[in-house]
N, C-alpha and C positions, 0 to 999 in steps of 0.2 A: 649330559652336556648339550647334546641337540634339544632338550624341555628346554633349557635356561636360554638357549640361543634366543626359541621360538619367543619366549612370555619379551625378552629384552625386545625382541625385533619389533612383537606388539603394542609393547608401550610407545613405544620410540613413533609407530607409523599414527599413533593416536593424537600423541603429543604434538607432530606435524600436521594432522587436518584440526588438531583445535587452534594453533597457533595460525592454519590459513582462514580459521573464522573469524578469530580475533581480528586478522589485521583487514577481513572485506568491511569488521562491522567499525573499525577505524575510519576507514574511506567512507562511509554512510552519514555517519555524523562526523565529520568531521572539524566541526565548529561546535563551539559548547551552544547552548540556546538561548545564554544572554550576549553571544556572539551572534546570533540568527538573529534574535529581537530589535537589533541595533542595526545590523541590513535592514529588513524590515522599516522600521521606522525611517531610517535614511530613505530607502525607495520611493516611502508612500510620503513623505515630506518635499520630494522631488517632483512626483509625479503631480498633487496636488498645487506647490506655487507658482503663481503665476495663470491656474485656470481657473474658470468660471461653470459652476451646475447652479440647477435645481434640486434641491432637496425634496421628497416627499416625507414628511412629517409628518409621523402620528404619534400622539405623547401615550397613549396607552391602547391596549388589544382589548376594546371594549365595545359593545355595537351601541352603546349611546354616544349623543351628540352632549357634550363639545370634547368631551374627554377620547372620545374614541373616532373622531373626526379627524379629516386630512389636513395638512397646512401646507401650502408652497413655500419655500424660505426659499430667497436667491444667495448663492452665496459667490464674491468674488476673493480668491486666496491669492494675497499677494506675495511673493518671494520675503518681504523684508519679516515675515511674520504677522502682517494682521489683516483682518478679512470684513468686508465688505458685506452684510446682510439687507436685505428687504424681503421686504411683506405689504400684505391686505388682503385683511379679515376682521371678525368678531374683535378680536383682540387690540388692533389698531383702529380700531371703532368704527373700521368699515376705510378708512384713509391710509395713502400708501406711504410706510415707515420704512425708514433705514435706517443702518448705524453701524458704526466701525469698532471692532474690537480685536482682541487678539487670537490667535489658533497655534496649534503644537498639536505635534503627531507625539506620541510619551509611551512610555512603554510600561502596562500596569495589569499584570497578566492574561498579556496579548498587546498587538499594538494597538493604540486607544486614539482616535480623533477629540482633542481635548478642544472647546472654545474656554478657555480661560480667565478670561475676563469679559466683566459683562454686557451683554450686546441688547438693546432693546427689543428685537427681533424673538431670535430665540432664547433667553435666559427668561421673557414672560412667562414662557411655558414649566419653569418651575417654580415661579416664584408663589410661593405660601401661604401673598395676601390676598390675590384674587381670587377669585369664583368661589371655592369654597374655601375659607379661611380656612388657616394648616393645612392646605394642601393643595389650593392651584390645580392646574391641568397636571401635575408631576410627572409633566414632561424630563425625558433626559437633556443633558448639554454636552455628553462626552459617550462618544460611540466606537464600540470595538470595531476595526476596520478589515469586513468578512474577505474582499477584494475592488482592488482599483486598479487592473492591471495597466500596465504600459501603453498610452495612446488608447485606452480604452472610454469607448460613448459612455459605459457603466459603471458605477462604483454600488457595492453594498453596504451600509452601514449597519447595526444592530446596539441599540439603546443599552449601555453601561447595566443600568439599573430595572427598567423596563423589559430589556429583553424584546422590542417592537423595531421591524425589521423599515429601515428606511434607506432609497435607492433615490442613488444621485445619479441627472444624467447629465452628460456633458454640452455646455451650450456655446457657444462663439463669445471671444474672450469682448468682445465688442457688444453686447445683447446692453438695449437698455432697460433697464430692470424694471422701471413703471411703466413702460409701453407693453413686455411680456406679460406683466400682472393683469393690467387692462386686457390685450389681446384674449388670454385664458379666459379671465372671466367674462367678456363679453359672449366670446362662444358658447361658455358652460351655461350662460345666460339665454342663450338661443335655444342649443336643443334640451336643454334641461329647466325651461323656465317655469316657475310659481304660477302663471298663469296658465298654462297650460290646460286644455281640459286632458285631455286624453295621456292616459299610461303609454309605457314600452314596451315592447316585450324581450326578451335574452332567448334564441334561441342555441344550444348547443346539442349538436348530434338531432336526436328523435324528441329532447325536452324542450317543453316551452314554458318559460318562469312571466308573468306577468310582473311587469317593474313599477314599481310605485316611488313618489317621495325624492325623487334623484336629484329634485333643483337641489334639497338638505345637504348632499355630500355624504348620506349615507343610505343607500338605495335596499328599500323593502321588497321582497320577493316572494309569490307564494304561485303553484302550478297555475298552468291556464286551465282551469276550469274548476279550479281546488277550492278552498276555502280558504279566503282572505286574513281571516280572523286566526282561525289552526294552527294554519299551515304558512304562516309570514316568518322567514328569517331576514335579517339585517345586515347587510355587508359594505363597507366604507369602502371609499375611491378617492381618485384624484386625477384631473385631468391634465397632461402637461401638454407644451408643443416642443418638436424637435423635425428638425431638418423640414420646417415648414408644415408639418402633420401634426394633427392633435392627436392625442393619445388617452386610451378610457382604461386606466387600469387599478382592480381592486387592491384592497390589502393585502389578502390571500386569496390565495387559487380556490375556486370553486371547482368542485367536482361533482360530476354525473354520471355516474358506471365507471367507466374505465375512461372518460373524458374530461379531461380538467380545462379550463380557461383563466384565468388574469388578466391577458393585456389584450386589448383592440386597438385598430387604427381606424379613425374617421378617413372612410371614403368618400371623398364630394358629389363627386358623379353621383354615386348608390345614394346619398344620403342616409348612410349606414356608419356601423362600429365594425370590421371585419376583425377576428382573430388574428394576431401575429408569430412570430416565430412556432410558425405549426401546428398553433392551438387553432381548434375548430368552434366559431362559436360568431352569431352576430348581437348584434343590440340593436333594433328598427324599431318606429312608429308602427302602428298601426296601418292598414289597409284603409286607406281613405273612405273609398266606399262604405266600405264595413261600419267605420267611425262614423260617418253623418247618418247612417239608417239607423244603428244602435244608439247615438246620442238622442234621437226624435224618442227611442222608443222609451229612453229612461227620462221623458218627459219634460227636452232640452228643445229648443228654438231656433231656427237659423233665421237671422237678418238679412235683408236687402234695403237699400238705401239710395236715395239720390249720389251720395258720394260714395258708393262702391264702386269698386273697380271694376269694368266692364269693359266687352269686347264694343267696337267703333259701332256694332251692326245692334247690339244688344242696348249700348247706352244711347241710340235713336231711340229705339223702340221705349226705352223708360222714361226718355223726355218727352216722346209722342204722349206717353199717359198723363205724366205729371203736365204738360201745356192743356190737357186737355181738362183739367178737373181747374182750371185755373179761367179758361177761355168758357167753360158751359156757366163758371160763378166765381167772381172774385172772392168770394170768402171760402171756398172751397180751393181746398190744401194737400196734395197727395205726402202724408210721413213716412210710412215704413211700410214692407211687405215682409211678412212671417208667415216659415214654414214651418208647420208641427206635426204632429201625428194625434189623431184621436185613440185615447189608451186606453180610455174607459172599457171593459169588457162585459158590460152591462147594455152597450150601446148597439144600435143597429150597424154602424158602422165605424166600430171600431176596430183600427189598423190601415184606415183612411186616411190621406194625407190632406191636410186642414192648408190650404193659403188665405192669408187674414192680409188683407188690403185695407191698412188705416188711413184714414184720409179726414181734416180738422172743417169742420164746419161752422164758421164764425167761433163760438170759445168750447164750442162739443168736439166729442172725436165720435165719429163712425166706423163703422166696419163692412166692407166687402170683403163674401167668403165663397170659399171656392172647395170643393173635396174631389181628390183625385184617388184609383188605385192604384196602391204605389207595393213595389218591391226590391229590394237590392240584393244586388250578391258582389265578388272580389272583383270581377267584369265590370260592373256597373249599376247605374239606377233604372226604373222606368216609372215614369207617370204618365197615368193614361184615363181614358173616361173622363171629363170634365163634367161636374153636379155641381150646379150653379146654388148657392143658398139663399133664402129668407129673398130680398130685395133685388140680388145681384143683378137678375135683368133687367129689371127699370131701372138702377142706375146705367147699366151698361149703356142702355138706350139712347140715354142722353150723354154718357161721356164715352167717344164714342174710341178714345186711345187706349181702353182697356182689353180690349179683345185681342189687339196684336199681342199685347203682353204676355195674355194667358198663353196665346199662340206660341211661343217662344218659351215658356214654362213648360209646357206639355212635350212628351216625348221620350227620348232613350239617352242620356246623360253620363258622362266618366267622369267623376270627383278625383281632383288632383289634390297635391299639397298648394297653398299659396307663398309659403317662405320655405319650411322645414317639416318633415314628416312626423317631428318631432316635438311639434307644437301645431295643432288644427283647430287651432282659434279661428283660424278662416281657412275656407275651401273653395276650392276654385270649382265651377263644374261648365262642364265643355257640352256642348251638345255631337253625339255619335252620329248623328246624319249632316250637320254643318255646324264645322270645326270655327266658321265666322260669329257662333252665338256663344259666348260664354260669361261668365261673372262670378263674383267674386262674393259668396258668404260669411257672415260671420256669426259667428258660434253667440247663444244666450243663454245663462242660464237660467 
């Protein structure tokens, strides 16, 4: 009797902790998932009408351009159901496009950001008959919606079909959408311009990646000191602005040991890219210094000119010259002053910094030359020694505004940026004993 108690009493206490599983795993789900999916949708239909992001947009995870390039699309979602798009890019042929169509949040396993009808903007990015017939950029138009939380700056999107991860961020329902497109691209146009002589570099932690190609929107990267050719990977970006801050951030995170980075913030002060939300990593110009003695060496030019910019004390001193070549002979013409480097290594004096003083003689041009010893480092320049060449001092003799000049060449120099470190098309270089002598170069190739 006591066996039969015992085995009843055990069923019984069994039957009561499975019956308390059952009812915690009630309480857990307690909505079916096409009950979830439909909160869901309601939420993220709430949270998106009525605001205004940027989209970054990449129609496919491919390191070529155009397919694997960023797009800005502005998007404004209005309550009543339809949404607001701009653009300008390749696609809009460089001119800035908008167009209104419709949006729905739907529910298609997961909730899905659907644009449903077609918008000139982004429904280009799928359409079949450009770029490469049957197949377009195959771009997505409908994005599974990874998170947009409540009052939140950030949304994630992730491409239906693609699978290419695109973050929206939230902008003032008031943003005018071709002055933010111009604003972007004129910056990205600053420190990432085509003209630019000089690379970037990314440094993160102990690495340094030399940045190529960045005006493209798809930035080449291979170590500093590595091989260009090897060792280049390719990684796309996009630059937005928010709360008044540009923002430099790739596709995907890049990682260095146990260091990842993605997003920067432009610093103005630094003229820098600093790492944000805890990632450690910059994106800078070049050391000026550095850039004007290695641009000489890889057999590049700096100009000087009547119309460069110059310090009050420096541009006396260049009109002293130029009145002077004018006042010893009216058909005597002061043009340009060019700095180079003698690279020849065959030469007596090569690694000597060459000043070529052109100057037009009725319909000839001439040359006053000048060779200095010259060295740089991150600190600064130095020229020193004056070797007057060929002629130099029988002209000098008679025009007699040239010697202040060289006077004011000569010496111990800090090369600044003139706009952006980020483009040293021109350099500013100050003189280290008096900060009254400076002027403004510009880069030849």
């Amino acid at each position: 009797m006591k066996k039969l108690f015992s085995i009843s009493l055990f069923f019984s206490l069994t039957a009561m902790l499975f019956t308390g599983c059952v009812s915690e795993e009630d309480d857990l789900f307690s909505s079916s998932a096409a009950e979830r999916l439909m909160e869901s949708k309601k939420a993220y239909t709430e949270r998106l009408g009525g605001t205004t992001w940027v989209m970054e947009y990449y129609p496919l995870n491919t390191d070529e351009a155009p397919k694997g390039s960023g797009y800005l699309i502005l998007n404004q979602f209005k309550k009543d159901g339809s949404v607001v798009q701009a653009m300008q890019n390749e696609l809009s042929d460089g001119k800035y496009l908008t167009d209104t169509s419709l949006w729905e949040v739907i529910s298609d396993q997961g909730t899905v950001l659907s644009f449903n009808t077609y918008n000139k903007c982004l429904h280009t990015f799928s359409d079949p008959g450009i770029y490469q017939t049957g197949q377009g950029y195959e771009g997505d138009y409908e994005f599974v919606i990874l998170n947009i939380d409540e009052g939140a700056k950030y949304g994630m999107l992730k491409g239906k079909k693609r699978a290419t991860y695109n973050r929206l961020t939230r902008l003032p329902d008031d943003t005018n959408f071709e002055e933010y497109l111009k604003d972007v691209q004129d910056f990205q146009n600053t420190v990432f311009s085509s003209s630019a002589p000089n690379d970037c570099l990314l440094r993160v932690g102990d690495t340094t990646m030399v940045v190529t190609n960045a005006s493209s929107g798809i930035a080449s990267m291979y170590p500093l000191g590595g091989d260009p050719i090897s060792q280049t990977t390719d990684h796309a970006f996009l630059i937005t602005k928010n709360d008044g801050k540009y923002y430099f951030r790739f596709r995907e995170a890049l990682a260095f040991g146990d260091l990842k980075v993605q997003e920067l913030k432009y610093n103005e002060e630094k003229d820098l890219f600093e790492g944000v939300q805890g990632e450690i990593g910059v994106v800078e110009g070049p050391n000026p210094n550095i850039f004007y003695g290695d641009a000489m060496g890889n057999n590049h030019k700096w100009q000087l000119q009547r119309a460069s910019v110059m310090s009050e004390s420096m541009k006396a001193i260049y009109e002293e010259m130029y009145n002077s070549f004018r006042k010893f002979n009216t058909n005597y013409t002061l043009q340009t002053v060019q700095l180079s480097l003698i690279n020849d290594e065959k030469s007596a004096d090569y690694g000597k910094l060459k000043l070529d003083i052109t100057y037009r003689v009725r319909s000839s041009t001439a040359h006053l030359q000048v060779y200095y010893d010259f060295s740089y480092n991150e600190q600064g320049i130095s020229i020193s020694n004056r070797q007057l060449q060929g002629n130099a001092q029988t002209v000098m003799n008679s025009i007699k505004g040239i010697e202040p000049f060289l006077n004011a060449i000569e010496g111990s120099f800090v090369a600044d940026k003139d706009n952006t470190v980020f483009n040293l098309s021109t350099l500013k270089l100050t003189s280290a004993l008096d900060s009254n002598i400076s002027y403004v170069l510009t880069f030849i190739n």
